[in-house]
BAVEXVEX-195218 format. One line per field, with one value per residue (C-alpha): residue in three letters; chain; x, y, z. Coordinates in steps of 0.02 Angstrom, whole numbers, plus 32768, in hexadecimal, padded with zeros to 4 digits. Layout:
BEGIN
r = (ala/...)
c = (A/...)
east = (X/...)
north = (Y/...)
up = (Z/...)
This chain:
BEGIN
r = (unk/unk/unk/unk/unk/unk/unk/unk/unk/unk/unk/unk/unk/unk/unk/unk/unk/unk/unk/unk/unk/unk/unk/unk/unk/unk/unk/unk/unk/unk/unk/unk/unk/unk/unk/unk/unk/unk/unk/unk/unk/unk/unk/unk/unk/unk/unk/unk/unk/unk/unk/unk/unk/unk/unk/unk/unk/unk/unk/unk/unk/unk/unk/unk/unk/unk/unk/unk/unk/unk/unk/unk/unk/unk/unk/unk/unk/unk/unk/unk/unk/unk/unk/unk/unk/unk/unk/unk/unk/unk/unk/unk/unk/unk/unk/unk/unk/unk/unk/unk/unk/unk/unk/unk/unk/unk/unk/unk/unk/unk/unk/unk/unk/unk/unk/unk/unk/unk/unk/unk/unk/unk/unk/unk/unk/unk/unk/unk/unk/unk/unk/unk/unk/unk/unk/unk/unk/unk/unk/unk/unk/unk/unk/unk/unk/unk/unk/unk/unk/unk/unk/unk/unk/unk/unk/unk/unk/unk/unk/unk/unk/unk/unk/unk/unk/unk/unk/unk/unk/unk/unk/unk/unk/unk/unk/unk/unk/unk/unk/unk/unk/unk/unk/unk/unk/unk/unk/unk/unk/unk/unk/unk/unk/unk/unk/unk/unk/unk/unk/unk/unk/unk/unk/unk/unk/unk/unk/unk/unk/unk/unk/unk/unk/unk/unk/unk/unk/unk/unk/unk/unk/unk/unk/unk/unk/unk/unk/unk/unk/unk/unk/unk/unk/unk/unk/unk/unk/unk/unk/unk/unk/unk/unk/unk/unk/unk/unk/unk/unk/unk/unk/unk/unk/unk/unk/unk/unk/unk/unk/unk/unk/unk/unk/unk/unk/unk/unk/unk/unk/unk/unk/unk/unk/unk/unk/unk/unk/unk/unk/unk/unk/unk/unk/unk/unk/unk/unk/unk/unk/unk/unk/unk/unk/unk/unk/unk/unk/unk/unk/unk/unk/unk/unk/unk/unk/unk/unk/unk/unk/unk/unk/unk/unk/unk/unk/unk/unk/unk/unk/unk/unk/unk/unk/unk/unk/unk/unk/unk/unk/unk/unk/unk/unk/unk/unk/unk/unk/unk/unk/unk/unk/unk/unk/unk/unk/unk/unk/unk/unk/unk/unk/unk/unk/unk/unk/unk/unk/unk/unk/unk/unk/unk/unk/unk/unk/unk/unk/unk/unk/unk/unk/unk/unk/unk/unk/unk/unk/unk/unk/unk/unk/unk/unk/unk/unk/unk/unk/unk/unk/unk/unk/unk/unk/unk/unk/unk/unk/unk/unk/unk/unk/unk/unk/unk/unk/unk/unk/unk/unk/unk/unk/unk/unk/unk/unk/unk/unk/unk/unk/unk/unk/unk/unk/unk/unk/unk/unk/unk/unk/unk/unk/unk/unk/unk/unk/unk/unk/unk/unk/unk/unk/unk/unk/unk/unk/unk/unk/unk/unk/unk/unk/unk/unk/unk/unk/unk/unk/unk/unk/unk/unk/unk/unk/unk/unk/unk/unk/unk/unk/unk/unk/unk/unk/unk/unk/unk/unk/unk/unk/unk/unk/unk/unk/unk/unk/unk/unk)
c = (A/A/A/A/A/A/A/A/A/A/A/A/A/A/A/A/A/A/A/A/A/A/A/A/A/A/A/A/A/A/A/A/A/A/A/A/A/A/A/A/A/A/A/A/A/A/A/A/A/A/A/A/A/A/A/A/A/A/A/A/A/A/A/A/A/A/A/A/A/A/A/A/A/A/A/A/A/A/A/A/A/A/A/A/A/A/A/A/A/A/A/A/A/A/A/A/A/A/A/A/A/A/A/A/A/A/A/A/A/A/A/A/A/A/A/A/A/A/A/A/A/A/A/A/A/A/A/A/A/A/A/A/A/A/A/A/A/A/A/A/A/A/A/A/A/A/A/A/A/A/A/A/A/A/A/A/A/A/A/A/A/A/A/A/A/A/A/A/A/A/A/A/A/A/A/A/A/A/A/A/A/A/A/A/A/A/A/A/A/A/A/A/A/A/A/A/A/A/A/A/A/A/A/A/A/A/A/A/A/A/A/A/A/A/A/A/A/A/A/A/A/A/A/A/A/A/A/A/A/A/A/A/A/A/A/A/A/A/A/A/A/A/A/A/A/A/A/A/A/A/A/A/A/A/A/A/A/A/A/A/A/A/A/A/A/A/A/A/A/A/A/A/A/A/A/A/A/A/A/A/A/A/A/A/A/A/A/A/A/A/A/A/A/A/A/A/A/A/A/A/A/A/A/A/A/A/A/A/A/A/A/A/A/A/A/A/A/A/A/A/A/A/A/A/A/A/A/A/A/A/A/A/A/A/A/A/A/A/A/A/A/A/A/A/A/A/A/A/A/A/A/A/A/A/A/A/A/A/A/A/A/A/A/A/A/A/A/A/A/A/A/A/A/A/A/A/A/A/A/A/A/A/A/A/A/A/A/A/A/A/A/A/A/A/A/A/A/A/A/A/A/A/A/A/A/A/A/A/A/A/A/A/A/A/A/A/A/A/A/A/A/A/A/A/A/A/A/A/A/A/A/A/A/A/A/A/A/A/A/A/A/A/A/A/A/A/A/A/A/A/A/A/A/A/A/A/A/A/A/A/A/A/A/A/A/A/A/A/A/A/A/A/A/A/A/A/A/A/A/A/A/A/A/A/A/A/A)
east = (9F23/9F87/9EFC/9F26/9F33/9E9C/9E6F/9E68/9EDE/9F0B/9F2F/9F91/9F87/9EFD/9F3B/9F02/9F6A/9F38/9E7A/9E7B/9EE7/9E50/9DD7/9E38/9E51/9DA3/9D63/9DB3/9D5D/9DED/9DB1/9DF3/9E14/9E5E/9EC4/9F0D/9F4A/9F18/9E63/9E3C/9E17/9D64/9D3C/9DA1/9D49/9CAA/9CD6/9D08/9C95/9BF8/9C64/9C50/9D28/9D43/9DB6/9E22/9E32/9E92/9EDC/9F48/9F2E/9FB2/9F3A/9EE4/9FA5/9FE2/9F41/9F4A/9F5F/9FD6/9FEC/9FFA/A04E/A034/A0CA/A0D7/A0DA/A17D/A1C0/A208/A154/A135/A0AB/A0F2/A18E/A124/A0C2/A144/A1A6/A102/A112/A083/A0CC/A0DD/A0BA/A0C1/A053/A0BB/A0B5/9FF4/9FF3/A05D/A00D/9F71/9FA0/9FDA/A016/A0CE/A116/A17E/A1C3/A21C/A27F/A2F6/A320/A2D3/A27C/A1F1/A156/A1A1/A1EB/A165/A0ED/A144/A169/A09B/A098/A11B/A0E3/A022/A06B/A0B0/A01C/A01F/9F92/9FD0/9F91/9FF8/A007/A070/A0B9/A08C/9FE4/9F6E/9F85/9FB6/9F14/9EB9/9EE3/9EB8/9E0F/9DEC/9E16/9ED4/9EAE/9F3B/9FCF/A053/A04E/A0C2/A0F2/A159/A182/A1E6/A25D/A1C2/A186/A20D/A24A/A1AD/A1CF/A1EB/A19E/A18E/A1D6/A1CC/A1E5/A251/A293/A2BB/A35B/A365/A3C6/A406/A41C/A41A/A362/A2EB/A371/A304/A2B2/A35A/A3F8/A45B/A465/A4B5/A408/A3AD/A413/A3FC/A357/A354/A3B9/A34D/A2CE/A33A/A345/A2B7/A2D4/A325/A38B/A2D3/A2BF/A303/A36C/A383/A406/A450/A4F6/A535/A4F9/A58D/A5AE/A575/A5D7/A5DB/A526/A4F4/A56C/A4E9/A43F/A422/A3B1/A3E3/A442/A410/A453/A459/A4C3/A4E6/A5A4/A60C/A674/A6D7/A662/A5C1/A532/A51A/A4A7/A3F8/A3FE/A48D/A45E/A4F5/A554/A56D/A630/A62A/A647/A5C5/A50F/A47E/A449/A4AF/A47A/A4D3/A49D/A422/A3EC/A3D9/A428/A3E3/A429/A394/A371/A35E/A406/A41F/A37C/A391/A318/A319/A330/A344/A29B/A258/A209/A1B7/A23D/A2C6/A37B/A3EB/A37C/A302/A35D/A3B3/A2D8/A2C3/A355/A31C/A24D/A296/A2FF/A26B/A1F7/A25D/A27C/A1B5/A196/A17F/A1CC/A218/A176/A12B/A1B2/A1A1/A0F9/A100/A17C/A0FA/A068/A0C6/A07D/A0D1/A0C4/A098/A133/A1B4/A210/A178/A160/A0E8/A0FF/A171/A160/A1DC/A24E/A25F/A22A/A1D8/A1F8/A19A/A1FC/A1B6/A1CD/A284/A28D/A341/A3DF/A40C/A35D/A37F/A429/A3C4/A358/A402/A442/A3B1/A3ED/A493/A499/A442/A3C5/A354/A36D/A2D9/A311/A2E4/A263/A266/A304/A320/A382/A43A/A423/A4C0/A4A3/A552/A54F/A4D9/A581/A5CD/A537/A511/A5CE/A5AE/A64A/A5FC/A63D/A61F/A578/A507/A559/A5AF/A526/A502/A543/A542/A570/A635/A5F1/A605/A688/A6B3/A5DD/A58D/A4F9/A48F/A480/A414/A3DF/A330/A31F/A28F/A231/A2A9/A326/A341/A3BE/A427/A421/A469/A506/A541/A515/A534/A5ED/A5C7/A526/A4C3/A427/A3A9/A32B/A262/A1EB/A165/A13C/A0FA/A19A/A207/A1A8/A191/A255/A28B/A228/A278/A34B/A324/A32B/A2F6/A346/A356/A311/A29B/A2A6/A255/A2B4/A2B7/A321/A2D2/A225/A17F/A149/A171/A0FE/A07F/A02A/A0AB/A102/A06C/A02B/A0D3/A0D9/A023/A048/A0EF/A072/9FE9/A063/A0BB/A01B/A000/A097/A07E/A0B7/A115/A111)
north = (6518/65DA/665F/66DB/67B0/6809/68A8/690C/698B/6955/69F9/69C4/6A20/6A93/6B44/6BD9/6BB8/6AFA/6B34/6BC4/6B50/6ACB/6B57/6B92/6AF8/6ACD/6B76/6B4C/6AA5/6A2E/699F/69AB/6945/69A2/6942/6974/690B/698B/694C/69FD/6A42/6A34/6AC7/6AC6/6A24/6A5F/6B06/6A83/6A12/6A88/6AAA/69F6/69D8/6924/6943/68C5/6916/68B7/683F/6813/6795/676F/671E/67D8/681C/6796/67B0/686D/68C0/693D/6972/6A23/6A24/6AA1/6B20/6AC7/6A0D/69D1/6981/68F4/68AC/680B/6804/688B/683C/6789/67E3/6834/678B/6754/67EA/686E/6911/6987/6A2D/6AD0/6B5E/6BBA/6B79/6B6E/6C32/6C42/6BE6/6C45/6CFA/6D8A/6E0D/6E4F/6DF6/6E43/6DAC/6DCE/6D4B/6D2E/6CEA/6D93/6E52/6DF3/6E36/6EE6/6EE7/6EA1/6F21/6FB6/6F86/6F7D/702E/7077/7042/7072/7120/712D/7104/7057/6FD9/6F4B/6E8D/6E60/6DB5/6D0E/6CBF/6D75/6D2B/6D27/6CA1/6CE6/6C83/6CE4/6D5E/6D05/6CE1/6DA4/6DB2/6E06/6EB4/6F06/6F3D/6EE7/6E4C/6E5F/6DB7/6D73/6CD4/6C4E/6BC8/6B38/6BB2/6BA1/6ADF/6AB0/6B48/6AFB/6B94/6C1F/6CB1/6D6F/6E08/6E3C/6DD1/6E0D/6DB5/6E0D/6D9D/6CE9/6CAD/6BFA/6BD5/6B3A/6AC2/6A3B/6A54/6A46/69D4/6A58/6B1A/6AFB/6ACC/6B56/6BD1/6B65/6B82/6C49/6C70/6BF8/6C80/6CC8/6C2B/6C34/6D03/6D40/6DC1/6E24/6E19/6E66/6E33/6E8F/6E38/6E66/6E7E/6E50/6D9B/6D10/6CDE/6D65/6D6D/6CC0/6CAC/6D3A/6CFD/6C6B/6CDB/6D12/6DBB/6E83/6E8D/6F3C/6F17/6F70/6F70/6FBD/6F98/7038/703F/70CF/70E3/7131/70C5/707B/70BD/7060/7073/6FF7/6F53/6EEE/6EFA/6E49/6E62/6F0A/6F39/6FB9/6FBF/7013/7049/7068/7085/70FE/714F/71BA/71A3/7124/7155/710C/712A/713D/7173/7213/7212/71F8/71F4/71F8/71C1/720B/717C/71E3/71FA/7156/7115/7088/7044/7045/6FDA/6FB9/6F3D/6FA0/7014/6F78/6F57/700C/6FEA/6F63/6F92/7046/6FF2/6F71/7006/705C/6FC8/6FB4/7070/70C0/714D/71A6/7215/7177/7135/71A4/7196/70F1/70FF/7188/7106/7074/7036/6FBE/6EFA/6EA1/6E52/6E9E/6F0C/6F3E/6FD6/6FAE/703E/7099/709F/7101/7129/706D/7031/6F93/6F46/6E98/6E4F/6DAE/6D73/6D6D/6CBA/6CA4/6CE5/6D48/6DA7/6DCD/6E0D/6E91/6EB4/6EEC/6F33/6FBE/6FF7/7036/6FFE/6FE6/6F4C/6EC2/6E3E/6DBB/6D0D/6C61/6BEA/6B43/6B41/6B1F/6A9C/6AE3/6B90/6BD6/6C4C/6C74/6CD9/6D61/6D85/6E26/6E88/6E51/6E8F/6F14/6EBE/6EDD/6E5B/6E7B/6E09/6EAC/6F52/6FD3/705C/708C/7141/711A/7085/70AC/710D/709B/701E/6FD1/6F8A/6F19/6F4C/6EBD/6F02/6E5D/6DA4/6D65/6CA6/6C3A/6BAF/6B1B/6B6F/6BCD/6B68/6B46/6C1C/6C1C/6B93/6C03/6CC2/6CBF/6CD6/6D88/6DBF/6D98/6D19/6D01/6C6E/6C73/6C12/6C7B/6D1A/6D59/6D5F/6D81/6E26/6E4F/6E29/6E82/6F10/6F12/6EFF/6F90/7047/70E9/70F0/704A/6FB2/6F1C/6EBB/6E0D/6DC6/6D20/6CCE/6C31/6BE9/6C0B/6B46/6B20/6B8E/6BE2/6BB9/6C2A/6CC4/6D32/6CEF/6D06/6DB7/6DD3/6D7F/6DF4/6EA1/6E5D/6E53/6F07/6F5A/6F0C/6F5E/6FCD/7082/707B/7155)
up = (1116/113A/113D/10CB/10E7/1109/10D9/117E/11BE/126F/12D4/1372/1407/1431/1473/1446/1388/1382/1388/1319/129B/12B0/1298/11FE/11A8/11BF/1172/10D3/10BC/1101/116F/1219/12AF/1355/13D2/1484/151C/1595/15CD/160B/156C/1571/152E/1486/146F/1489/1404/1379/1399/136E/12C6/12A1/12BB/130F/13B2/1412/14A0/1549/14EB/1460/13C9/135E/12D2/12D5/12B2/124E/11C8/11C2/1119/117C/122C/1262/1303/1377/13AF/1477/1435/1420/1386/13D5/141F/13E4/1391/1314/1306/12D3/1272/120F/11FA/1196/1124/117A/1147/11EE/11D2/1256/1251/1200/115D/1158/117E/10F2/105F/1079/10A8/1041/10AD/10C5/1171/11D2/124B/12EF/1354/13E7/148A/14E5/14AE/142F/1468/14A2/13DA/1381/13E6/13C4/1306/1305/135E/12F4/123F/128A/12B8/1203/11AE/1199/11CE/121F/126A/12E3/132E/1328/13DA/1419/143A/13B2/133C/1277/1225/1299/1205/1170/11C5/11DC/112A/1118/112F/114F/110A/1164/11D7/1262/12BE/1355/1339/13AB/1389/13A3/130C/129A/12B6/1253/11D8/1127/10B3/112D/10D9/1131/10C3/1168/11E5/1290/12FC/1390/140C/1438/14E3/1520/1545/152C/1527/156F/14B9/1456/1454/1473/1460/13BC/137B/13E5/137F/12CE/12FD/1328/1276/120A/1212/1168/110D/1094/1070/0FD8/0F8F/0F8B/1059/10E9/1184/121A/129E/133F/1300/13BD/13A6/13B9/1309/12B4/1221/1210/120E/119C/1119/10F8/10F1/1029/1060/108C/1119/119D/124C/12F2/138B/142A/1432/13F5/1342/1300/1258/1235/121B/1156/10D4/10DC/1028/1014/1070/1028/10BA/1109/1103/115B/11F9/1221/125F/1209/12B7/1341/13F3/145F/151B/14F1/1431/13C6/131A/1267/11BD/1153/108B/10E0/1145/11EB/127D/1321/139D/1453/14CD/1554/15A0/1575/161E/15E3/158B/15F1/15E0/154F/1525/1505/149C/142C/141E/13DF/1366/1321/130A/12D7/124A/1217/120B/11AC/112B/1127/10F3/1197/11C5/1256/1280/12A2/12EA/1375/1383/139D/1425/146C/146E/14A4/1539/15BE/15A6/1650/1698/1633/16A0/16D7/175F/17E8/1866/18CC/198A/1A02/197B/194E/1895/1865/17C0/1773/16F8/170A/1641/1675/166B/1630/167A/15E0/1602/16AF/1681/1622/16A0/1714/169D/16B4/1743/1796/1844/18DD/189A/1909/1891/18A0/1832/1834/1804/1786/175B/168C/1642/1633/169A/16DD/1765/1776/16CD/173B/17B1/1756/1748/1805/1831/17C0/1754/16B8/1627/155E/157D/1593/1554/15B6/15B0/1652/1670/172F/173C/1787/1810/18AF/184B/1905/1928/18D5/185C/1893/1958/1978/1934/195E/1918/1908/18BA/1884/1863/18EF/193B/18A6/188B/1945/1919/1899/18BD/195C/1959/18EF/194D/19E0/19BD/1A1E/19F8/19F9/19E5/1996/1942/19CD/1A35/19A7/19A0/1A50/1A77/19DF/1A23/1ABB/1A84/19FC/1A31/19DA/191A/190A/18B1/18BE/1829/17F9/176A/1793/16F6/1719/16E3/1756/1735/17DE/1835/17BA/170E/16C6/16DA/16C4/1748/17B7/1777/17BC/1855/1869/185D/18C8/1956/1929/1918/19C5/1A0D/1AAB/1A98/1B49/1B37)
């Protein structure tokens, strides 16, 4: 005889979001069971267990899956495990945390996605809208999980939320007021079929909004006007690449067959065409925000702000209390003249081409560690040469001055991927190969001279080595901070 559906929630995988989900759910009467494979998680057992939640923790049991209600599967479980793909086969609905966030809250959302520049967005849309009055939760892949919110009781006036790809693929209702797209670069393919779905995956963060909500897109994204042809909400975009027109009127978002950007990034200022006309924000001085990167970040929180009810007072006061996120082109210290930079989240080539783009010249370039699934190194070459291509703007005022030396003086490899880096740099830049932090830092130290620059941007995973890229990051400043001063 078939055992029939139960009435639990399973909650699979037990992270920081799995537990708060399980914590959630349980708050608002649902019966719960927890389940994770990883036999370590002791303590998450031990939290839900005083509630009174059932956990499965170590092990696996497709009965448990197959009799569930629903499963809410966490954001690092992949959809094509087994047990969910069984499950769902016998008609378990799957559900992400997404949609369970938004059933219950009532807040505005503003959402922000993209291969690289999440967290530095999503924090500085938080400082800006703060600086402009508005009270904000903010949350989402960033690091605290959204029902984290609903359990402190919605607050605030606006919820501002990264959110990933793993995010979205379960994403059936999820529905921001404004949605953020701020890049897409091949990353996680070992997740995907193909980057085709990667990207499917990026834009689907529009696909529930209306006519009533807000997009803001990197208008520099391949496929652009293909892709915005299919979302039904306001279009307000931003870009770094020059046009001959003025930027459009914020007050007329139906602008998906024009060719101009709402905000458009230039050296030294960031203009915005507002209710109030145009607003420039100084980029000129902005130390802890340094790159075009950075500035296409500013862009796009200045525009989102703006579309929330901020203003450009806090705007700039935002930008004023910004402070800088560990391992994002991070400054350590300078010694001798030399300056050491930990951009250790650069997991992806398209992130370390940022990173280069930073500076002009003279750069100790550490790279290397687990290599991901489809990574091309070769696409780091012109900014190494100091060839620039149309991948990362032309913005860099100095970047013609020694057109005969390479930008990229030096390559320090290691991890995995080191000698892989080696096969297919070498023939544009010396590489050198290491095998540890430790002697990537100390010979890095030693090839660079006063001016120039040591930076770890390793466009490759830290699994190889470390728990993750945190902990490569720390491991990169310990060993600066234990640099010599030879003077």
């Amino acid at each position: 005889m078939e055992e029939t559906k139960q009435s639990y929630y399973l909650v699979l995988g037990l992270g920081s979001s799995g537990l708060s989900m399980a914590r959630f759910l349980h708050g608002r009467g649902k019966k719960v069971v927890a389940t994770d494979i990883d036999g370590s998680k002791s303590q998450a057992e031990k939290v839900l267990n005083e509630l009174g939640i059932k956990t499965q923790i170590g092990f696996h049991d497709q009965k448990t899956f197959d009799l569930a209600q629903t499963i809410v599967v966490s954001p690092g479980i992949p959809r094509e495990m087994i047990y969910l793909k069984t499950a769902a086969k016998k008609g378990v609905p799957i559900m992400g945390e997404l949609d369970i966030f938004s059933r219950y809250n009532t807040s505005p959302i503003i959402a922000i996605t993209g291969t690289n520049g999440k967290t530095t967005t999503t924090t500085l849309i938080r400082d800006m809208l703060n600086g402009s009055g508005i009270s904000t939760f903010m949350g989402g892949n960033i690091g605290t999980p959204l029902v984290e919110y609903l359990m402190e009781g919605q607050g605030a006036d606006m919820v501002v939320a990264e959110i990933s790809s793993f995010q979205l693929d379960l994403a059936k209702n999820f529905k921001p007021e404004i949605a953020l797209l701020l890049n897409v670069a091949e990353d996680h393919l070992d997740r995907y079929e193909g980057f085709e779905e990667y990207i499917n995956s990026k834009w689907s963060i529009f696909k529930n909004q209306t006519s009533d909500d807000k997009a803001v897109v990197n208008r520099t994204i391949d496929g652009f006007e293909t892709r915005i042809s299919q979302i039904s909400s306001q279009l307000f975009s931003f870009s770094s690449q020059p046009d001959s027109s003025s930027a459009l009127d914020i007050t007329s978002p139906d602008t998906k067959t024009d060719t101009k950007a709402d905000a458009r990034i230039y050296n030294d200022t960031i203009t915005i065409n507002t209710r109030d006309g145009l607003q420039n924000i100084p980029t000129r001085n902005l130390s802890k925000l340094v790159g075009i990167h950075n500035r296409e970040n500013i862009a796009a929180a200045g525009l989102a702000c703006l579309l929330a009810g901020g203003n450009l007072k806090g705007i700039l006061q935002g930008l004023t209390d910004f402070k800088n996120l560990p391992h994002r082109m991070e400054f350590v210290r300078k010694l001798n003249g030399i300056s050491f930079f930990n951009d250790s989240k650069a997991t992806n080539t398209d992130a370390a081409l940022r990173a280069l783009d930073s500076f002009s010249e003279n750069i100790i370039l550490i790279l290397g560690g687990l290599e991901k699934k489809g990574t091309d190194f070769s696409l780091l070459a012109p900014q190494i040469t100091g060839q620039i291509t149309g991948k990362v703007p032309l913005q860099n005022k100095n970047r013609e001055k020694n057109p005969n030396r390479n930008k990229v003086k030096q390559i320090i490899a290691m991890g995995e991927a080191s000698r892989h880096i080696q096969e297919v740099l070498e023939k544009f830049c010396p590489v050198f190969q290491v095998d540890s932090m430790e002697n990537a830092v100390k010979s890095a130290y030693e090839m660079a001279g006063p001016g120039e620059v040591v930076l770890l941007s390793p466009a490759c995973a830290s699994f190889d080595m470390y728990e993750n890229y945190g902990a490569r990051g720390d491991d990169f400043i310990l060993w600066v901070e234990g640099l010599k001063d030879e003077e």
